[in-house]
Backbone as XML, in Angstrom:
<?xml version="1.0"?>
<chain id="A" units="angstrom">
  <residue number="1" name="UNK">
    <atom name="N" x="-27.937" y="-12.255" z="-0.792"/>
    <atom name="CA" x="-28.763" y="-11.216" z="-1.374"/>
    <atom name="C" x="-29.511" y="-11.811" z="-2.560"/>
  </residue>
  <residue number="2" name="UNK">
    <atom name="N" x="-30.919" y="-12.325" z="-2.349"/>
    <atom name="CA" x="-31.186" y="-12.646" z="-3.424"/>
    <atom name="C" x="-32.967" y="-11.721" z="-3.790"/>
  </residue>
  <residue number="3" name="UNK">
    <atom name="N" x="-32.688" y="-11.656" z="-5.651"/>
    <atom name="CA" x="-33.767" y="-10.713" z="-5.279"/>
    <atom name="C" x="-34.950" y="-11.538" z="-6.018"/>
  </residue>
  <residue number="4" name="UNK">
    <atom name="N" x="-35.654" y="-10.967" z="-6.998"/>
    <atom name="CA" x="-36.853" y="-11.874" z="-7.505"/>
    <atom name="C" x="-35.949" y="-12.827" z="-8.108"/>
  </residue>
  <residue number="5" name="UNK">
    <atom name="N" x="-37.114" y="-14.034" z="-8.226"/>
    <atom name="CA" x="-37.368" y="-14.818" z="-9.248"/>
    <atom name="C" x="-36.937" y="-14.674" z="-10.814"/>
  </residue>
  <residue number="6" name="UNK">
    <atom name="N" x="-35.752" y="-15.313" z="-10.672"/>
    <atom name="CA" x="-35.066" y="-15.231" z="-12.273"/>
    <atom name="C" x="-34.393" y="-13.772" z="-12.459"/>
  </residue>
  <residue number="7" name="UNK">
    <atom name="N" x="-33.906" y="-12.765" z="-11.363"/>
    <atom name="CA" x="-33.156" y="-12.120" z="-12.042"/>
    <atom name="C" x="-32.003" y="-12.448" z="-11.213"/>
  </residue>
  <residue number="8" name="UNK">
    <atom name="N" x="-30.707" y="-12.102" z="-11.792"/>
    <atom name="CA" x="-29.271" y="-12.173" z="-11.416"/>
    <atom name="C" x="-28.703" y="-11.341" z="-9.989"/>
  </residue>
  <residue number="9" name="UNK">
    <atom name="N" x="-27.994" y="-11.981" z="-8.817"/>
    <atom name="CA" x="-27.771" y="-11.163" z="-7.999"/>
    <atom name="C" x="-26.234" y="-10.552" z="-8.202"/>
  </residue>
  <residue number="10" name="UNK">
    <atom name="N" x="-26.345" y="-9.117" z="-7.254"/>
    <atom name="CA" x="-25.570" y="-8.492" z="-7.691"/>
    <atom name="C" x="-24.033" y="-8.710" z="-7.066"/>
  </residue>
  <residue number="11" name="UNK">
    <atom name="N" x="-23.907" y="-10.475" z="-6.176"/>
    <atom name="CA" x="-22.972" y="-10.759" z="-5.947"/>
    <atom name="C" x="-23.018" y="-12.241" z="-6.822"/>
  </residue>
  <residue number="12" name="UNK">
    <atom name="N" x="-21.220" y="-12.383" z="-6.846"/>
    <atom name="CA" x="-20.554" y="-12.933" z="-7.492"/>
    <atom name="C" x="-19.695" y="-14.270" z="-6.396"/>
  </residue>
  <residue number="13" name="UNK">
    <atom name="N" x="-19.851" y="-15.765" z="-6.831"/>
    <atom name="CA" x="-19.179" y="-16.467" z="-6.222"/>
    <atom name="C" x="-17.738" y="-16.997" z="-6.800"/>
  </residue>
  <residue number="14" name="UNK">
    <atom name="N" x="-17.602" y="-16.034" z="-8.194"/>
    <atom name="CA" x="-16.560" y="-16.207" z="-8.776"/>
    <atom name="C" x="-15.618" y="-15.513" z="-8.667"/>
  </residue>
  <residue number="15" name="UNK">
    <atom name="N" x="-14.375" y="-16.203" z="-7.754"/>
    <atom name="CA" x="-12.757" y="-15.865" z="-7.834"/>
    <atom name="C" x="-12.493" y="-15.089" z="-8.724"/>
  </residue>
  <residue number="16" name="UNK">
    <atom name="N" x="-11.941" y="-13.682" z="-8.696"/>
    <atom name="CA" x="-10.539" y="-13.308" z="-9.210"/>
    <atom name="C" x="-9.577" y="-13.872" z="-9.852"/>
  </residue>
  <residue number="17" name="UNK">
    <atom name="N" x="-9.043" y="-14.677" z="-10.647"/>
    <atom name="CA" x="-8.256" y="-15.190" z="-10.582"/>
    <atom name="C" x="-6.665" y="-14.758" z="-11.635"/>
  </residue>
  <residue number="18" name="UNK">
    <atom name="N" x="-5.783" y="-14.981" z="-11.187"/>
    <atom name="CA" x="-4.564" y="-14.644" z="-11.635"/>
    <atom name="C" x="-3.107" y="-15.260" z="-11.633"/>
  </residue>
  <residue number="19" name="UNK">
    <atom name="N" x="-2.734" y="-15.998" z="-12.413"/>
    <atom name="CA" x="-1.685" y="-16.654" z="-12.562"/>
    <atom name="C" x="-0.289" y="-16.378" z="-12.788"/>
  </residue>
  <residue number="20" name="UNK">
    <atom name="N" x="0.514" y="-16.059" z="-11.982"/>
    <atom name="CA" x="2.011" y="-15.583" z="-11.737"/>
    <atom name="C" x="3.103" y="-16.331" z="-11.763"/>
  </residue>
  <residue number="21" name="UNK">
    <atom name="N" x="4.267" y="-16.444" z="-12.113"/>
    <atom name="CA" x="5.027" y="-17.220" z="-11.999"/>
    <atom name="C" x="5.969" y="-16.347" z="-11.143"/>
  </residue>
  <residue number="22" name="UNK">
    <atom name="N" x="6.544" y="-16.784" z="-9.752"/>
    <atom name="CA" x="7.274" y="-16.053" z="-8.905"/>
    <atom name="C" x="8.669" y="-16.151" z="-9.258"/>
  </residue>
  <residue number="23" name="UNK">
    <atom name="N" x="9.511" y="-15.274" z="-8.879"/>
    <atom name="CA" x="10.707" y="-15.063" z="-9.431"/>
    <atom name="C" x="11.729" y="-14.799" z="-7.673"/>
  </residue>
  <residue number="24" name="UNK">
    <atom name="N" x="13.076" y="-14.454" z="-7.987"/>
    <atom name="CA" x="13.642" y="-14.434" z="-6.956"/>
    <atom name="C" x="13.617" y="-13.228" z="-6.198"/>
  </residue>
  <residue number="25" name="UNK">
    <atom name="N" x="13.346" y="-12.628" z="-7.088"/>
    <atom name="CA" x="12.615" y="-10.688" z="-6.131"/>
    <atom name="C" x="11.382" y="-10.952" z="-5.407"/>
  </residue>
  <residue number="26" name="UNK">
    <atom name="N" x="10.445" y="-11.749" z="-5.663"/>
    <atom name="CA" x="9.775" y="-12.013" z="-4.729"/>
    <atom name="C" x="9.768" y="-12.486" z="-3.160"/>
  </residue>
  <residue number="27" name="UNK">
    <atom name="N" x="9.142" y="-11.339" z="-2.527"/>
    <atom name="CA" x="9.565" y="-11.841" z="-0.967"/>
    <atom name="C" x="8.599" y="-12.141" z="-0.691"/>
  </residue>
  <residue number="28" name="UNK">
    <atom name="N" x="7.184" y="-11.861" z="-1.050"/>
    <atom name="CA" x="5.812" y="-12.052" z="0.236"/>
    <atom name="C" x="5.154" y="-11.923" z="-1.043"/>
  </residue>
  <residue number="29" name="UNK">
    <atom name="N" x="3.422" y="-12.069" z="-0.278"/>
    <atom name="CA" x="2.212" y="-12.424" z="-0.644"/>
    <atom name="C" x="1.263" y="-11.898" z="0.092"/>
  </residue>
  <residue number="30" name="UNK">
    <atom name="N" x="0.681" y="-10.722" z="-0.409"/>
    <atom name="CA" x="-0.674" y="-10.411" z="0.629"/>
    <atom name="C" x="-2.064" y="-10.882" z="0.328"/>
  </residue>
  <residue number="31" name="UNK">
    <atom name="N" x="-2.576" y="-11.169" z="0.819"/>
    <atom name="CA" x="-4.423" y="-11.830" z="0.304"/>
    <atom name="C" x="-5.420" y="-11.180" z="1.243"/>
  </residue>
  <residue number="32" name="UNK">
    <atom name="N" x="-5.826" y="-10.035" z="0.631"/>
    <atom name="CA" x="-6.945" y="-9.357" z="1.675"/>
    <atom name="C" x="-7.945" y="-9.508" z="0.724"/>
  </residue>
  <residue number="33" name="UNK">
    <atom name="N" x="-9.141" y="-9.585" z="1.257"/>
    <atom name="CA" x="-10.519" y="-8.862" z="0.693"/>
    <atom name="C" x="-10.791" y="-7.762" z="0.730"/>
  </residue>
  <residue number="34" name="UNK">
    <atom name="N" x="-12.079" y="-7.502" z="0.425"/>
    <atom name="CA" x="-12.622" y="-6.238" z="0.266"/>
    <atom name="C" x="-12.035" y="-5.195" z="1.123"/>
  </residue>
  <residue number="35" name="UNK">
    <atom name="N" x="-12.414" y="-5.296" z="2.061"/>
    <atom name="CA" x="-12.555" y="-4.609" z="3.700"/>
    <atom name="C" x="-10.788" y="-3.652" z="3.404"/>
  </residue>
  <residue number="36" name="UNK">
    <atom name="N" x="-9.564" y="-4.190" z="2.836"/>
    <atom name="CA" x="-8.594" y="-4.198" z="2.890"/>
    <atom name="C" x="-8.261" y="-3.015" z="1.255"/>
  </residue>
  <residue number="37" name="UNK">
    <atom name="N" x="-8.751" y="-3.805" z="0.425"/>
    <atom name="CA" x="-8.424" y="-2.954" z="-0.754"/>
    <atom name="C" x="-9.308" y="-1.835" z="-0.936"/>
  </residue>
  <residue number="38" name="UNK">
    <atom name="N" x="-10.278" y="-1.636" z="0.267"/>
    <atom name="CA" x="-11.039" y="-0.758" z="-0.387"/>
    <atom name="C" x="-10.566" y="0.673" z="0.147"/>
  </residue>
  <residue number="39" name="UNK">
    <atom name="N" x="-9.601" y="0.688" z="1.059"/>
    <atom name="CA" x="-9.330" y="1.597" z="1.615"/>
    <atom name="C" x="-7.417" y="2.204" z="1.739"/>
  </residue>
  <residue number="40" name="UNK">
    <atom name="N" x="-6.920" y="1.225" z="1.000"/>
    <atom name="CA" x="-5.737" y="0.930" z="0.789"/>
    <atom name="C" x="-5.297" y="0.511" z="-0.482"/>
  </residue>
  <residue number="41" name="UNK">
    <atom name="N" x="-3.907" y="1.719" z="-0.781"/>
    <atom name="CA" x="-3.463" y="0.604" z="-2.376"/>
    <atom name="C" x="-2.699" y="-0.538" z="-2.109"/>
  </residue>
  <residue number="42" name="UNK">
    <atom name="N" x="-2.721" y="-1.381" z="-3.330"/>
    <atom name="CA" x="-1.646" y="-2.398" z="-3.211"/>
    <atom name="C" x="0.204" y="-1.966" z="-2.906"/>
  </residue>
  <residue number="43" name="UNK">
    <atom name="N" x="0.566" y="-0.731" z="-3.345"/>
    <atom name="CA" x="1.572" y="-0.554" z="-2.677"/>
    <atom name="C" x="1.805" y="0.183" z="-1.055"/>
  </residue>
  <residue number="44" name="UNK">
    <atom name="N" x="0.779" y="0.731" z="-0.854"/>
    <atom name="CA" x="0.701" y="0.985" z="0.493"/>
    <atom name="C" x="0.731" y="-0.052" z="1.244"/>
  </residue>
  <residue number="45" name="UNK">
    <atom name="N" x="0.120" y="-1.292" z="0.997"/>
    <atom name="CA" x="0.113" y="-2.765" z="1.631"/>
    <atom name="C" x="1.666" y="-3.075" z="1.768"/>
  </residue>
  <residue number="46" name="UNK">
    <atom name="N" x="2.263" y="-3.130" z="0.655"/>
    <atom name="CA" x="3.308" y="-3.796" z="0.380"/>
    <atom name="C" x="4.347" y="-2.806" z="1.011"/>
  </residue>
  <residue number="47" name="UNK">
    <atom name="N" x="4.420" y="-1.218" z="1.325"/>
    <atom name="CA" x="5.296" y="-0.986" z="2.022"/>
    <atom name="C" x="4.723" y="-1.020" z="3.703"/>
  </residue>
  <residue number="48" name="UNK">
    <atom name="N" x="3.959" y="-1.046" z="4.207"/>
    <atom name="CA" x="3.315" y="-1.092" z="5.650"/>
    <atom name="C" x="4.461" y="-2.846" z="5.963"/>
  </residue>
  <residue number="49" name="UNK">
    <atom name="N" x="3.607" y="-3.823" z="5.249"/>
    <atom name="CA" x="4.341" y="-5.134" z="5.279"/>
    <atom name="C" x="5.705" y="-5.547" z="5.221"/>
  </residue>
  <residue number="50" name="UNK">
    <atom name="N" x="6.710" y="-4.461" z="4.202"/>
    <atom name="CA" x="8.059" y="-4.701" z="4.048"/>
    <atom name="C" x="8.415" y="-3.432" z="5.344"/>
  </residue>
  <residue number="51" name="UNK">
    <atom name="N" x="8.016" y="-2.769" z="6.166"/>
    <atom name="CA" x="8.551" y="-1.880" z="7.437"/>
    <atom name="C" x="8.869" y="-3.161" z="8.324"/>
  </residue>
  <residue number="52" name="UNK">
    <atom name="N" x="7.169" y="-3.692" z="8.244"/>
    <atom name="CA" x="7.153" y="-4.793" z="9.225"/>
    <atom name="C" x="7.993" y="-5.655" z="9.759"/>
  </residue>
  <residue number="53" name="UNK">
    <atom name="N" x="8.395" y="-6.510" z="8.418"/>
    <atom name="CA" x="9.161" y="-7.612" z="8.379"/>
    <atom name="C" x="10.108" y="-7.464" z="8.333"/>
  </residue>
  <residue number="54" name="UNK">
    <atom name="N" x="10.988" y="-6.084" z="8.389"/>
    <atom name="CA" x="12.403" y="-5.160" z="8.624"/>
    <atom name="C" x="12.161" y="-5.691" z="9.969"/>
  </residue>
  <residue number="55" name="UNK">
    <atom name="N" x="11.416" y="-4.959" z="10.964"/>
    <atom name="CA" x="11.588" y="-5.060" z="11.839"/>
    <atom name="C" x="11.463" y="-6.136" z="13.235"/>
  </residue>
  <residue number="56" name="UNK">
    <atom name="N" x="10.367" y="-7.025" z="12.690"/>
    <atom name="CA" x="9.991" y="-8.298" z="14.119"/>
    <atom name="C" x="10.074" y="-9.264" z="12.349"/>
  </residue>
  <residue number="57" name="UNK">
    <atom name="N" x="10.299" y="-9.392" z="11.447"/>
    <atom name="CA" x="10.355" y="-10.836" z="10.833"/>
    <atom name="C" x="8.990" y="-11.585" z="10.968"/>
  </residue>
  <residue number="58" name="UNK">
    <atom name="N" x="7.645" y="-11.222" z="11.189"/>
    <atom name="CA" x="6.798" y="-11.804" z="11.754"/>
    <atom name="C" x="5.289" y="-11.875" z="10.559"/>
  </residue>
  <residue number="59" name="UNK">
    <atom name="N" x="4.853" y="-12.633" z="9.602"/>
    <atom name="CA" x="4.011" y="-12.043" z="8.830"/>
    <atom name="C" x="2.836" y="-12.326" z="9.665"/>
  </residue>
  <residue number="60" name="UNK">
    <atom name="N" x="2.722" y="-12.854" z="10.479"/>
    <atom name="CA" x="1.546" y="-12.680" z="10.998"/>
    <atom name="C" x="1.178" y="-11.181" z="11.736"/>
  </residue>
  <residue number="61" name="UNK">
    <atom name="N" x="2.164" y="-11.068" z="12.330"/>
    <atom name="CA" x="1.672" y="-9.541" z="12.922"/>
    <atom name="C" x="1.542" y="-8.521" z="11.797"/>
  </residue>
  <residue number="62" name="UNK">
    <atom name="N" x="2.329" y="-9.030" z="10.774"/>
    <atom name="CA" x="2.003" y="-8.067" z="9.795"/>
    <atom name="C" x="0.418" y="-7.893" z="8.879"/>
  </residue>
  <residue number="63" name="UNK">
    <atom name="N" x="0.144" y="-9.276" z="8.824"/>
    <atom name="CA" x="-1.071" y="-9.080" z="8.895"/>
    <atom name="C" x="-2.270" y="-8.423" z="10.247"/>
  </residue>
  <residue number="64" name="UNK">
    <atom name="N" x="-1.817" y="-8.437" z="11.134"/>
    <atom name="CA" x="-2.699" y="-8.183" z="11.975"/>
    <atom name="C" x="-2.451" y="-6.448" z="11.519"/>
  </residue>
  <residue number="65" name="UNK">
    <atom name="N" x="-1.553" y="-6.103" z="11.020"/>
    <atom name="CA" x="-0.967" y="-4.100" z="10.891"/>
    <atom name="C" x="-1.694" y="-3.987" z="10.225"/>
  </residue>
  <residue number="66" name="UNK">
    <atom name="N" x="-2.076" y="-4.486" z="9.172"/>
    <atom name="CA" x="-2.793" y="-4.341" z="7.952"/>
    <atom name="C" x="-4.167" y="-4.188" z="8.433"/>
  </residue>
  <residue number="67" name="UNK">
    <atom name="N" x="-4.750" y="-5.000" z="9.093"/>
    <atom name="CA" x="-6.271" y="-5.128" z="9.767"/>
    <atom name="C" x="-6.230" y="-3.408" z="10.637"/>
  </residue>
  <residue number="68" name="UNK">
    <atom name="N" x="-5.082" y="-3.123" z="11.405"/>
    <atom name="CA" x="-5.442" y="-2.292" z="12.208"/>
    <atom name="C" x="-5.530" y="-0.708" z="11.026"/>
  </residue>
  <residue number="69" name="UNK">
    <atom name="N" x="-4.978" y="-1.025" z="10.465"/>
    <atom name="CA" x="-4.716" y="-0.309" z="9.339"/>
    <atom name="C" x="-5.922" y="0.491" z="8.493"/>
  </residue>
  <residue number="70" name="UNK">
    <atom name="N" x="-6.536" y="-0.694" z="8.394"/>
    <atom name="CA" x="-7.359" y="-0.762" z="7.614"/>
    <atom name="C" x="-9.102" y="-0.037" z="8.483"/>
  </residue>
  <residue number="71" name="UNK">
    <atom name="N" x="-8.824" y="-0.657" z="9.615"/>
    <atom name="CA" x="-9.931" y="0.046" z="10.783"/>
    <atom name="C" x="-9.490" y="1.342" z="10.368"/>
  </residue>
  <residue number="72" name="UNK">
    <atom name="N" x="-8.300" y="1.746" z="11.254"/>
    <atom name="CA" x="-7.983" y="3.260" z="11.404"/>
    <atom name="C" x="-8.469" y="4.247" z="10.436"/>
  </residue>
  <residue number="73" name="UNK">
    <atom name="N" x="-8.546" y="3.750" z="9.149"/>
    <atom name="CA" x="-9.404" y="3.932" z="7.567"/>
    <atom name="C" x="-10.744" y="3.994" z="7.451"/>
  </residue>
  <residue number="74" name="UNK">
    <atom name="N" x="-10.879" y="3.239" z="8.386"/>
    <atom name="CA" x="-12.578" y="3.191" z="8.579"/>
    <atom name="C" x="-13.085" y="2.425" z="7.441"/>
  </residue>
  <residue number="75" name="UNK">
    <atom name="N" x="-12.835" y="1.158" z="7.402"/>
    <atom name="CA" x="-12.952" y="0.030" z="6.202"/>
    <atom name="C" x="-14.984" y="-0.344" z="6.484"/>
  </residue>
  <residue number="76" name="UNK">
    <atom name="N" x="-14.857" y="-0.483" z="5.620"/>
    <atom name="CA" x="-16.904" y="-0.575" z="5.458"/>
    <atom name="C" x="-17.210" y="-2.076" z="5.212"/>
  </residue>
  <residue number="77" name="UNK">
    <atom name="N" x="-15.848" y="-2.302" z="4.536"/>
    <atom name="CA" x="-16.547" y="-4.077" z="4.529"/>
    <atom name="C" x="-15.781" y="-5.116" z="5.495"/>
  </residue>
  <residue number="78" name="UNK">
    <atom name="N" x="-15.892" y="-6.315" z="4.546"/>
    <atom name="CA" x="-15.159" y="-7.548" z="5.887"/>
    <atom name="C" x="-13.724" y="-7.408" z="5.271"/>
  </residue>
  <residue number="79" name="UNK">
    <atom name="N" x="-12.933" y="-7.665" z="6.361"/>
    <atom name="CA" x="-11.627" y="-7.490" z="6.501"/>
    <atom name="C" x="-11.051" y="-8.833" z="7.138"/>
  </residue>
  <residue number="80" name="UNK">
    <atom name="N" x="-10.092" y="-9.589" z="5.927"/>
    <atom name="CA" x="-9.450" y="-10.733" z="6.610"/>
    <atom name="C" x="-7.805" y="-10.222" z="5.617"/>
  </residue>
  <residue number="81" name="UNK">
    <atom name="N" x="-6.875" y="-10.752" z="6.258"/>
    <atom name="CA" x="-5.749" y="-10.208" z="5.263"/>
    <atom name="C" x="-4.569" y="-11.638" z="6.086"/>
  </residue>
  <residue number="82" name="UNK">
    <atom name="N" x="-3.824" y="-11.856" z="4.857"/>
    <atom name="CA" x="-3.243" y="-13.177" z="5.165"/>
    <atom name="C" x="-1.730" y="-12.788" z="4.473"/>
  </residue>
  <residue number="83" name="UNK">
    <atom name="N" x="-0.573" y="-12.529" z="5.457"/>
    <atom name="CA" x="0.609" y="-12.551" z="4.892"/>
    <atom name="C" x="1.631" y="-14.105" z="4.630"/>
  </residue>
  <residue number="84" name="UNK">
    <atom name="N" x="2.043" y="-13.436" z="3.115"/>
    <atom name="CA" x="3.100" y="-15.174" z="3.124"/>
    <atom name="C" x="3.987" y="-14.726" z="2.366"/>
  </residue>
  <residue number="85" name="UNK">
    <atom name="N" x="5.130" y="-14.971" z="3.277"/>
    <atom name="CA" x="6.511" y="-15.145" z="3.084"/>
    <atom name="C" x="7.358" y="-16.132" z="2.455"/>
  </residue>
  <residue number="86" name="UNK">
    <atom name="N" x="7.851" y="-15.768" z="1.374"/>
    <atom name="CA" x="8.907" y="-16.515" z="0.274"/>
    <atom name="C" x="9.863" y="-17.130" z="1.076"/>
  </residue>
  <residue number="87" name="UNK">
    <atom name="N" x="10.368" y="-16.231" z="1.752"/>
    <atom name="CA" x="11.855" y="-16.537" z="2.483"/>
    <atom name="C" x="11.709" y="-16.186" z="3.957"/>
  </residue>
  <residue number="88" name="UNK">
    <atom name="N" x="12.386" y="-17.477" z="4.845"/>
    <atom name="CA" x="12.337" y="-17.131" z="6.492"/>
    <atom name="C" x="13.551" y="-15.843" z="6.663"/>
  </residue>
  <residue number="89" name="UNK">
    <atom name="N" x="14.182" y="-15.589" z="6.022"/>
    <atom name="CA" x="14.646" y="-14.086" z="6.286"/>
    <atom name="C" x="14.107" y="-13.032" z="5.833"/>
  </residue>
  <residue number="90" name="UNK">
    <atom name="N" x="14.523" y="-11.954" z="6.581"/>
    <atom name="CA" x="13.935" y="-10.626" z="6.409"/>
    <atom name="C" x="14.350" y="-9.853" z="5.417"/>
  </residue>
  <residue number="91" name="UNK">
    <atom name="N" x="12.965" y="-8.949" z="4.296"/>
    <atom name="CA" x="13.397" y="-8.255" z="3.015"/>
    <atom name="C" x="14.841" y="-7.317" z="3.560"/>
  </residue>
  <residue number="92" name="UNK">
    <atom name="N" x="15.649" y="-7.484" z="2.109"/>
    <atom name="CA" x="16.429" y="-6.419" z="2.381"/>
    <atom name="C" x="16.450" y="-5.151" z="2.448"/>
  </residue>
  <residue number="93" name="UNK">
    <atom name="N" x="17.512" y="-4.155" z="2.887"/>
    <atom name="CA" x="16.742" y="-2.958" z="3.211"/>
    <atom name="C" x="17.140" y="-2.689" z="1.487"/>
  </residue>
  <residue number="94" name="UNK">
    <atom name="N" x="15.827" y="-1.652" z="1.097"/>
    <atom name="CA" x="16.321" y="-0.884" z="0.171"/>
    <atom name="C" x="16.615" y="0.534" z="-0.068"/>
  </residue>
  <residue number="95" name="UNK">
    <atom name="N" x="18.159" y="0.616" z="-0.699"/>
    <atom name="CA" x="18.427" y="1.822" z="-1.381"/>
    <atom name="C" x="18.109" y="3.202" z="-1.767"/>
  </residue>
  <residue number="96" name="UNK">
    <atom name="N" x="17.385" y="4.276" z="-1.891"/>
    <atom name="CA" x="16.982" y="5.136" z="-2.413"/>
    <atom name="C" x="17.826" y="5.819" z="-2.911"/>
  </residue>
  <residue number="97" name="UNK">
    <atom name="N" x="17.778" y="6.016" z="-4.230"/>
    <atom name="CA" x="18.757" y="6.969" z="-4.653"/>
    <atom name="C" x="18.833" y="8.324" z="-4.472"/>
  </residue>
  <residue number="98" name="UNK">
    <atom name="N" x="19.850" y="8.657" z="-3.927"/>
    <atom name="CA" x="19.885" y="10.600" z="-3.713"/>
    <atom name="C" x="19.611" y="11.250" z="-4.988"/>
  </residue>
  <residue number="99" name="UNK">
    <atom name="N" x="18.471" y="12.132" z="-4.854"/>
    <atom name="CA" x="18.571" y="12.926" z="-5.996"/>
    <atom name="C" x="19.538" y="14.304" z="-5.965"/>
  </residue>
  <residue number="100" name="UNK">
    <atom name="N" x="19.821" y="13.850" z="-7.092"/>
    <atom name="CA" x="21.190" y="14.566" z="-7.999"/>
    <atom name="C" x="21.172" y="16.521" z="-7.973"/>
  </residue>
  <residue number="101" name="UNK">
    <atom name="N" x="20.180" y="17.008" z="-7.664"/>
    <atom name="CA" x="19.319" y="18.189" z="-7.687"/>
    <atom name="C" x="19.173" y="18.785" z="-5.986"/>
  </residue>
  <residue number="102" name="UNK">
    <atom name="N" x="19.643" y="19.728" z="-5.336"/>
    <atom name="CA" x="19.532" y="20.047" z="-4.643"/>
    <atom name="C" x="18.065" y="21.008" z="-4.774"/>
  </residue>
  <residue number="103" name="UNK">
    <atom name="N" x="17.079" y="20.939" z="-3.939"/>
    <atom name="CA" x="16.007" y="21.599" z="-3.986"/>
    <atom name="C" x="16.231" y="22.723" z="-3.165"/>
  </residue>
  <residue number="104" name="UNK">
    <atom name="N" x="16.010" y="24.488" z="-3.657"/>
    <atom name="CA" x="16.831" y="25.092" z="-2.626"/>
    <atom name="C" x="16.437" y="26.437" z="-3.284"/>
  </residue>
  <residue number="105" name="UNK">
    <atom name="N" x="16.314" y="27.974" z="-2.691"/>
    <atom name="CA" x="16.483" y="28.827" z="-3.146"/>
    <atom name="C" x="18.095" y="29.239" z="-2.919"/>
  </residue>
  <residue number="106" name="UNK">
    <atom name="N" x="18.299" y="30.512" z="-3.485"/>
    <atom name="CA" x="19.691" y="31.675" z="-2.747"/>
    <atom name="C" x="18.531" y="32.504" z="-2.388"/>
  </residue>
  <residue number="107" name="UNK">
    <atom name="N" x="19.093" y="33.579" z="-1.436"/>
    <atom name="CA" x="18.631" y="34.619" z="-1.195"/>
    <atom name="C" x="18.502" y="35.760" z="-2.156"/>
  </residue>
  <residue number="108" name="UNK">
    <atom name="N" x="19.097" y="35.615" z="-3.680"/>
    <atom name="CA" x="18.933" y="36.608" z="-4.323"/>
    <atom name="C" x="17.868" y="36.398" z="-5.289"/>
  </residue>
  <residue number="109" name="UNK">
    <atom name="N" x="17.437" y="34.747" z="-5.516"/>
    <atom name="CA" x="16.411" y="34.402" z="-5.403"/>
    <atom name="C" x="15.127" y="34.347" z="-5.201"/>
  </residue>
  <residue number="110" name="UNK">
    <atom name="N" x="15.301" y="34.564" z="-3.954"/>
    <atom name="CA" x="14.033" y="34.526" z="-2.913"/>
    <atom name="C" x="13.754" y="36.182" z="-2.851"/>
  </residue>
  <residue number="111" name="UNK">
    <atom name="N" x="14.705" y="37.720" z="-2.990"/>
    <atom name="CA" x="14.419" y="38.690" z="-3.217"/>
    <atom name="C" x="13.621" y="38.944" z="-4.521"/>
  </residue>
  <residue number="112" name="UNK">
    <atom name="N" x="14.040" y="38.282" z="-6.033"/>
    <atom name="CA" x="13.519" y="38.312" z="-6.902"/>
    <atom name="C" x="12.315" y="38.129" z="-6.849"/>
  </residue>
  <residue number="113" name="UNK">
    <atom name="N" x="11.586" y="36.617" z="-6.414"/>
    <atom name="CA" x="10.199" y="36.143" z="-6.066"/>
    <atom name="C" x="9.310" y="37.477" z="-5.406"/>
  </residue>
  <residue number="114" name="UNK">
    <atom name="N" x="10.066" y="37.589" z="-4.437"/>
    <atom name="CA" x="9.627" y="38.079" z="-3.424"/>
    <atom name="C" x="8.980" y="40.002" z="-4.344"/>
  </residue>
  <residue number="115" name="UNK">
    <atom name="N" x="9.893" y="40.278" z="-5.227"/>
    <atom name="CA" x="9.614" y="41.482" z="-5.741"/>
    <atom name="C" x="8.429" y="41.418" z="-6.833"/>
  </residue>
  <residue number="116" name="UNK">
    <atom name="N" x="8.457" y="40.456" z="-7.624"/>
    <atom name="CA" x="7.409" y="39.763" z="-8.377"/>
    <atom name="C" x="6.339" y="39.627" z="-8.081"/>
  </residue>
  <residue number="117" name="UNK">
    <atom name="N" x="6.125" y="39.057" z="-6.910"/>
    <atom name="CA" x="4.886" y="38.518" z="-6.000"/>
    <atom name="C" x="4.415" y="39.997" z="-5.475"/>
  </residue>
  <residue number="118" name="UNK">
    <atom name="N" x="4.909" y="40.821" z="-5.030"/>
    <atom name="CA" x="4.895" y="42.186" z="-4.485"/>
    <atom name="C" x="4.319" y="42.887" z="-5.604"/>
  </residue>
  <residue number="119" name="UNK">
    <atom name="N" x="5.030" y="43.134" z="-7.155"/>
    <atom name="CA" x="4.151" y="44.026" z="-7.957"/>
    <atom name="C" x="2.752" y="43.429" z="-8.275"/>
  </residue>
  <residue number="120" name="UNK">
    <atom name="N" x="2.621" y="42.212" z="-8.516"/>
    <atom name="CA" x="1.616" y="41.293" z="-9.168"/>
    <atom name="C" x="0.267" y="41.630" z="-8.236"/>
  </residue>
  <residue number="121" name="UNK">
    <atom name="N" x="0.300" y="42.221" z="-6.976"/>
    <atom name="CA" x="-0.734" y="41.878" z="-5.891"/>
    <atom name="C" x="-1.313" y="42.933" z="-5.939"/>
  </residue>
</chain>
């Protein structure tokens, strides 16, 4: 895209760049472009990818989930996405903690609401 003579175009050949030092919680690495983040968060990536690799161990197909993913989204730009794996075994499963709070009416409850909602209308 280039436009006149001496002015600046509105693309960039300069990298992103970001320097990490990986640790032992680290399992993977995703590298998409545009096409990928524009339609997806970074943790939506990262849980689509950790289902994945629960299940076939495979980052390549996991990248290919991500691509289909990302269609199904209806992605507008170019789409390349590259998974890499820390470790040849598969993430562990994780935990969720039960919450402590049962979410729930009683029925004497649900009469109260129910009488409230009734005068209010």
């Amino acid at each position: 895209m280039k436009g006149p003579r001496g002015s600046s175009s509105p693309l960039s050949a300069e990298p992103e760049l970001e320097e990490l030092l990986l640790t032992e919680e680290d399992e993977f690495l995703i590298l998409g472009c545009d096409g990928l983040w524009d339609v997806m968060s970074s943790q939506c990536a990262v849980t689509i990818v950790r289902k994945e690799l629960m299940i076939h161990n495979d980052p390549e197909r996991c990248s290919r989930e991500l691509v289909r993913e990302a269609l199904k989204r209806n992605t507008c730009d170019n789409l390349t996405v590259i998974v890499v794996c820390f470790s040849p075994d598969p993430p562990p499963r994780l935990e969720i903690p039960k919450s402590k709070f049962k979410r729930s009416i009683s029925a004497e409850g649900l009469n109260v609401l129910q009488g409230v909602l009734d005068t209010t209308i």
